[in-house]
C-alpha positions, -999 to 999 in steps of 0.1 A, spaced: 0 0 0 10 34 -8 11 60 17 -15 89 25 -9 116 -3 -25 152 13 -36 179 -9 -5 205 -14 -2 230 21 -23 213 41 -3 210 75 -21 178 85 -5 183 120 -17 216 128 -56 210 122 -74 182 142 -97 177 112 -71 171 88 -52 147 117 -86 129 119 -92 122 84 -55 113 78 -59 90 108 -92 74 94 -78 70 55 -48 51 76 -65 30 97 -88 16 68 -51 1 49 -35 -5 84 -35 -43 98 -48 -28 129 -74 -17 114 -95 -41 127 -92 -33 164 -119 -20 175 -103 -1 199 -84 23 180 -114 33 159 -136 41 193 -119 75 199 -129 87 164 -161 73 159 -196 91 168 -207 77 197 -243 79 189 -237 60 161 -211 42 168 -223 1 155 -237 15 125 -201 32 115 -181 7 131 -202 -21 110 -197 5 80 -156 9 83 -157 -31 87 -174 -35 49 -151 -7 35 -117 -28 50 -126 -56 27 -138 -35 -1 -102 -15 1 -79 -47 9 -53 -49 -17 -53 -14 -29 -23 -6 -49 -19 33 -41 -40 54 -21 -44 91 -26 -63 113 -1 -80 143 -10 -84 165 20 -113 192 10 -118 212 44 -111 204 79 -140 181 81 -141 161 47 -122 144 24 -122 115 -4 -99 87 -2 -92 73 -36 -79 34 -37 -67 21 -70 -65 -18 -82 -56 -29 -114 -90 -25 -128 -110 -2 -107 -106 21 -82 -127 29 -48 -138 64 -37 -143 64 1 -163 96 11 -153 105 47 -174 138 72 -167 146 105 -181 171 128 -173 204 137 -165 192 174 -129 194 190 -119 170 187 -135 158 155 -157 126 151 -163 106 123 -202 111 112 -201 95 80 -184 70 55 -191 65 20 -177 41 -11 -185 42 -46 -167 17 -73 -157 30 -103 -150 6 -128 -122 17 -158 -124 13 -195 -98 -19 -206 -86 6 -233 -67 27 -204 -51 -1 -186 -41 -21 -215 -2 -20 -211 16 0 -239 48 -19 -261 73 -2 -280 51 -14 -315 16 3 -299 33 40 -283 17 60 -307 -16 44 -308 -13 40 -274 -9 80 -269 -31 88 -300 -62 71 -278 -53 86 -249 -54 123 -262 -87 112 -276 -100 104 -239 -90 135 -226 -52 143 -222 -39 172 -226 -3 180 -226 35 166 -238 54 134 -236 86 127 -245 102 88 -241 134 74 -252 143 38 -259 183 29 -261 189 65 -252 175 80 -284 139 103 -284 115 79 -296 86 100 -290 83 136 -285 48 153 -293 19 175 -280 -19 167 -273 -44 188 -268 -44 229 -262 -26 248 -244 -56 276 -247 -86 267 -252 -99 305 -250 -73 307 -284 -74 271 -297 -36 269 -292 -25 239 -294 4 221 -270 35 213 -291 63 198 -281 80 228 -274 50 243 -249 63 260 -218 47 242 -190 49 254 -154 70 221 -138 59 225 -99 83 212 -74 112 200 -98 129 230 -90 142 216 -62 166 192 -83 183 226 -94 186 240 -58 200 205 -50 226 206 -79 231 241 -70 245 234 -37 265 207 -48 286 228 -71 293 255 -44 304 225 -24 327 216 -54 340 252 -57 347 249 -18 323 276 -8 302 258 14 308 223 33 274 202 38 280 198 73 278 236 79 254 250 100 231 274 92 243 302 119 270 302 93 246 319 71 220 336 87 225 357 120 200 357 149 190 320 143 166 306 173 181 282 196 164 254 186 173 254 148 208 264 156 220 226 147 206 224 119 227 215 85 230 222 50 231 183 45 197 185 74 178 208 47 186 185 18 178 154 31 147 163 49 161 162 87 157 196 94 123 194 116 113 224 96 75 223 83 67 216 49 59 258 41 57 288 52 27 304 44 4 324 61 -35 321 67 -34 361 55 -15 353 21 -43 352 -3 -25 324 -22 1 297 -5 22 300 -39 19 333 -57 18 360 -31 48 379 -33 72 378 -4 109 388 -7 139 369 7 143 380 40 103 380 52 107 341 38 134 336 63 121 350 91 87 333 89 107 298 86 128 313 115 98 315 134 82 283 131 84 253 155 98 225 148 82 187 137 115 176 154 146 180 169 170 184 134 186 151 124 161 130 146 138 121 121 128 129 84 100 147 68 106 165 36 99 205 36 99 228 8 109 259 33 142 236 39 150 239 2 139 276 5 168 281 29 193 263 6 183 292 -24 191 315 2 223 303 11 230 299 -30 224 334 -31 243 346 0 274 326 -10 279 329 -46 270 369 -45 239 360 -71 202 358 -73 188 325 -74 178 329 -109 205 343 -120 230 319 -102 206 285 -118 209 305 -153 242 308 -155 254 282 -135 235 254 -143 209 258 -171 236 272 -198 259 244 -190 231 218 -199 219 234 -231 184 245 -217 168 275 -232 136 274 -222 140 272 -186 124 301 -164 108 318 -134 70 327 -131 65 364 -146 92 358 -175 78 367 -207 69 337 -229 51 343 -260 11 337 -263 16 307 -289 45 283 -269 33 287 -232 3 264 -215 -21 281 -195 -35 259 -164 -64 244 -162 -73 236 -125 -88 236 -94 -72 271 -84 -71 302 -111 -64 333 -120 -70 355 -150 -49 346 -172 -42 313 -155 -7 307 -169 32 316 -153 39 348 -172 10 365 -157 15 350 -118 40 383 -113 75 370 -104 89 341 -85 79 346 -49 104 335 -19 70 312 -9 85 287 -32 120 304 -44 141 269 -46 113 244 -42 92 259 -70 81 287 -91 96 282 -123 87 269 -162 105 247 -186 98 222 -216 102 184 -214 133 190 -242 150 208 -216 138 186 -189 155 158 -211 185 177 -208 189 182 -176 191 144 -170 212 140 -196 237 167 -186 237 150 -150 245 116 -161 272 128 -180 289 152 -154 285 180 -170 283 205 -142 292 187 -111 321 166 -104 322 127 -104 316 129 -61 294 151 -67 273 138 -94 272 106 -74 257 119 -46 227 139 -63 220 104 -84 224 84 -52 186 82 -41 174 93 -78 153 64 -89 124 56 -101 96 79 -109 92 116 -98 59 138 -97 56 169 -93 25 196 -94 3 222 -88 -36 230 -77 -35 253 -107 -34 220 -135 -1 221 -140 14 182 -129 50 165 -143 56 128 -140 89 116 -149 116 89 -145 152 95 -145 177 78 -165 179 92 -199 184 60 -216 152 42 -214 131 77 -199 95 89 -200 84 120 -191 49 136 -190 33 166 -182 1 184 -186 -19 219 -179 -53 201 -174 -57 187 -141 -87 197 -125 -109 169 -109 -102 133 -97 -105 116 -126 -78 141 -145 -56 131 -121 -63 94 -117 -61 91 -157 -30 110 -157 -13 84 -131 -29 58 -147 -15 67 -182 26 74 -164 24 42 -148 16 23 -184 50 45 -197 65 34 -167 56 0 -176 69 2 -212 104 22 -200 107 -10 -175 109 -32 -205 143 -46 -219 164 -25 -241 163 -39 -275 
C-alpha cells in the first residue's frame, strides 16, 4: 500500500480535522485496522455500530489497494481514492465540527475503468497508445526514449482553449516542485567550488538563528532532517504560492516556526528547507537565485527554455492551467515574479526537451564533479511527480536511456488526475521493458 498523499499546504498536523481524516484514510489500509479499539476515539458515539459495521465493509472493499491518494477538501471532509488494477474505490469521509472531530459518515462508490486505459503500452503500440489517450482527454506533452534516443516527443491537446492553441512539443509548462533538483545541484557545485561544506550550520549563514534550529545543516535541509514544516505560508497570504514575499520575510517566517522535530532526529521533507538552501546559494555565490541557476547550471546543460513565473513567454508556446485554483490569465507569465513562498522548491517553467536535458547533462557530469554527481544520483530512482492546484502536474523517470516523461496543464478533478497516473504508470511500464 502506498502511503496517505495530502492535498498541497495542508499541514495535517496543525488541524485536528485534517489529523482525523488522515488518521481514518490510515487505519482503513493498516493491519490494525480491525481493532476496534483504535477506531472508538474517532467514531460518533451515537452511532457508533452502525459506523463501526460501515468501516468493517469498506476494510474488505479497500484490501489490496495498490496506491491510495487522499484528498483533504476542508477540515471536516475528504475522499480517499484506492486504485486496483482494474477499478478504483472512492471512500467519502465527514466529521463534525466538534474538538476533537468525530467521524459522522463513510461512504464508497466503485468506479469501474475502460480496458482501453489499462491495457499495457509496447514499443510497436506508443503512438496508438498516446493517440487514444489524447482522444480520452489528455492534454499536454510526452517525450520517451528507448536505447537512449527520443522515440517520441509530441503534444496533445491545447494549451488555450480561450485561443485554440494547441500544445506542441515545445509548450512552456509550469513544472511544480522539480525545482528543487536545481537548488540540490546548486549546492553541490558551491560545495565543489569549496564555498560551502554540507556539514555547515546554518548560523553560518543567517544571524539571529533561534536556539532550537541552531543545529541544523546544509546536509539537514537536503535530506529532509531539518524538523522544519513543509511551508511557510500564512493564513493572511491570499494564495500559498503566488503572493509575493521577498527573501528575507521568507526567512524570518521559517525562522519562526516550530519544529516537527529536533534536526537530524527524524525525516520529513519541507519545501521551506530547500527555500533556505536558495538562500544560502544566493548569500554565498553573491547572485540571485535565478540568476546563479541561469548561468550556472541551465547554460551548461543546453536549456533554453528554462524560467521563473513572470518571465515573458510568448502567447503561442506557453500552457495556460487548467485547475482547481485560477487566476485571470491562469498561466506563469502573468502570476508576477517568482515569490520567496516557493523560491528553490518551486516557481519556475521549462519544456520536457529541456527537462531531457537536464538528466542528460547530469548523467554525463556535465556541471558537477564525479563525487558530486554521485551523490545527487544516489537516491534518484524511479519515478518523480511533481505539481500544482492550478493544473499544471510532471511525471517523470530519470535515467535518460530508457526515460518517459509527461506533463500536462489540465488537471482539475479526480479523474484528470487518476487518468493522468494511470496513463505514467503504463509509460513506466513500457520504460521498464528490456532494451532492444
Amino acid at each position: 500500500m502506498v502511503g496517505v498523499i495530502a492535498e498541497p499546504h495542508a499541514l495535517a498536523a496543525e488541524r485536528d480535522g485534517e489529523k482525523t481524516l488522515i488518521a481514518v484514510a490510515n487505519l482503513l489500509t493498516r493491519r490494525h485496522g480491525d481493532d476496534e479499539s483504535r477506531w472508538t476515539p474517532l467514531l460518533d458515539k451515537a452511532r457508533h455500530e452502525q459506523l463501526w459495521g460501515d468501516v468493517q465493509q469498506i476494510r474488505k472493499l479497500v484490501a489490496g489497494a495498490t496506491s491510495m491518494e487522499v484528498e483533504i477538501q476542508g477540515d471536516t471532509t475528504c475522499d480517499i481514492l484506492f486504485e486496483f488494477g482494474d477499478h478504483d474505490v472512492v471512500v467519502g469521509v465527514q466529521l463534525s465540527e466538534e474538538t476533537p472531530p468525530r467521524l459522522l459518515n463513510i461512504t464508497s462508490k466503485e468506479i469501474t475503468r475502460d480496458a482501453a486505459e489499462t491495457a499495457p503500452i509496447t514499443w510497436a503500440t506508443l503512438d496508438e497508445a498516446m493517440r487514444l489517450a489524447a482522444e480520452r482527454g489528455f492534454t499536454g506533452a510526452v517525450l520517451v526514449t528507448r536505447n537512449g534516443k527520443i522515440v517520441l516527443h509530441e503534444g496533445y491537446g491545447l494549451a488555450n482553449r480561450e485561443r485554440r492553441i494547441r500544445v506542441k512539443p515545445d509548450t512552456v509548462f509550469a513544472i511544480g516542485s522539480a525545482p528543487i533538483d536545481f537548488t540540490h545541484a546548486g549546492v553541490l557545485l558551491l560545495k565543489d567550488q569549496g564555498k560551502l561544506a554540507l556539514d555547515d550550520p546554518i548560523t553560518k549563514f543567517f544571524d539571529d538563528v533561534p536556539q532550537d534550529k541552531s543545529t541544523i545543516t546544509i546536509e539537514h535541509l537536503m535530506t529532509g532532517r531539518s524538523g522544519l514544516l513543509d511551508f511557510h505560508e500564512l493564513p493572511t497570504d491570499e494564495n500559498p504560492d503566488h503572493t509575493w514575499i521577498d527573501r528575507d520575510e521568507a526567512i524570518r517566517r521559517i525562522m519562526n516556526q516550530r519544529l516537527l522535530f529536533k534536526p537530524g532526529e527524524s525525516r520529513r521533507p519541507s519545501h521551506s528547507a530547500w527555500g533556505l538552501l536558495a538562500a544560502i546559494i544566493e548569500i554565498v555565490s553573491g547572485e540571485s537565485y535565478p540568476e546563479f541557476t541561469k548561468k550556472r547550471l541551465f547554460e551548461l546543460a543546453g536549456m533554453k527554455d528554462t524560467g521563473f513565473f513572470g518571465e515573458p513567454v510568448a502567447e503561442d508556446r506557453v500552457a495556460v492551467g487548467y485547475g482547481r485554483v485560477s487566476s485571470t490569465p491562469n498561466s506563469p507569465p502573468h502570476w508576477g515574479k517568482t515569490s520567496w513562498m516557493v523560491m528553490g522548491s518551486g516557481g519556475q517553467v521549462s519544456t520536457l526537451a529541456d527537462m531531457y536535458r537536464w538528466e542528460v547533462a547530469m548523467r554525463n557530469k556535465s556541471i558537477l564533479s564525479a563525487d558530486s554527481t554521485a551523490a545527487y544520483l544516489r537516491n534518484r530512482t524511479g519515478v518523480c511527480q511533481d505539481g500544482d492546484s492550478f493544473g499544471f502536474e510532471f511525471m517523470h523517470s530519470t535515467d535518460p536511456e530508457q526515460l518517459f516523461m509527461i506533463i500536462s496543464n489540465a488537471i482539475n478533478t479526480r479523474e484528470d488526475r487518476r487518468s493522468f497516473d494511470e496513463l505514467g504508470r503504463r509509460l513506466e511500464a513500457l520504460i521498464e521493458q528490456e532494451p532492444q
